[in-house]
N, C-alpha and C positions, 0 to 999 in steps of 0.2 A: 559658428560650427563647433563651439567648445563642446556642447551635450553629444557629439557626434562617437563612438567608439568604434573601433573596428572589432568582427565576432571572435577575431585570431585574440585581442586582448581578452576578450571580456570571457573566452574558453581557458585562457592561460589562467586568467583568477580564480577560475571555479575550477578548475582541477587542483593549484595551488592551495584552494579555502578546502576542498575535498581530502588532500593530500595531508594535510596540519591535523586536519579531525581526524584521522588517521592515526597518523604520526603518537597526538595525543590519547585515543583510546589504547596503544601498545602500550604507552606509557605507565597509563593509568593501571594496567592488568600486571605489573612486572613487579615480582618480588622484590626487597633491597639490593639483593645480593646482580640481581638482572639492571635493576636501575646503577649501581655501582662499575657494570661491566658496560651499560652502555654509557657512562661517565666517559669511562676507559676511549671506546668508541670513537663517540663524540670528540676526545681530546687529539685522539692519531686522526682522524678526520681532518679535523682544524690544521695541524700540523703540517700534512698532507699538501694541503689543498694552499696552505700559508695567508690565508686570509678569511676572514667569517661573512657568509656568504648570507643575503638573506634569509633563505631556507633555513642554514643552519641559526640563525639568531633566534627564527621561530622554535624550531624544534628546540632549539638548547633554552630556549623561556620555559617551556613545557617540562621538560627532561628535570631543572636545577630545579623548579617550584616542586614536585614531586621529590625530589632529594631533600629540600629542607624541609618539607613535612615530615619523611619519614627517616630523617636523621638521631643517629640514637646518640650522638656527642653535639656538646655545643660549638666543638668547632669545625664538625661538619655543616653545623647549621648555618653559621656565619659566614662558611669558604662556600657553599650551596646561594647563600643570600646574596653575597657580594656579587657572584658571577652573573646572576640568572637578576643582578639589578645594572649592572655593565652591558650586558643583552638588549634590555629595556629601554637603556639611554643610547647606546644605537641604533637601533630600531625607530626609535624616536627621532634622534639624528638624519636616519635616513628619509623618514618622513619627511619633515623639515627641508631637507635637501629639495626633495622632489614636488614641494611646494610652490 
């Protein structure tokens, strides 16, 4: 009965797949000065909340890759790179976990 899902799961992922494409088309539409405020965001969020929640791991993958793209220093580049690659390897982790 492993192929078996309940519809309560499989609704929870397509609102969550819905909600990321989302999430990312804001993204993609936001000025620097908009992606820097929602850095800001993002960080009292985290703080907040005291732990990176999956949700935020996705969003914050989306949010940091659009930061170092449009980073005008290289060492926004690299504080954008590192974060949104710490993201990635939890995300991955959590994967792995739920293995």
């Amino acid at each position: 009965m492993n192929n078996v899902i309940s519809m309560r799961a499989f609704k929870d992922a397509k609102e969550a797949g819905q909600s990321d494409l989302a999430y990312h088309a804001k993204i993609l539409s936001m000025s620097k000065v908009e992606l820097l405020d929602e850095m800001v965001r993002f960080q009292q969020e985290r703080s907040r909340t005291g732990e990176l929640t999956t949700p935020m791991m996705i969003q914050g993958r989306y949010l940091f890759r659009a930061l170092e793209q449009s980073a005008e220093t290289e060492e926004l580049r690299i504080l954008t790179r590192a974060y949104r690659r710490h993201l990635e390897f939890e995300l991955a982790q959590l994967k792995q976990n739920q293995s």
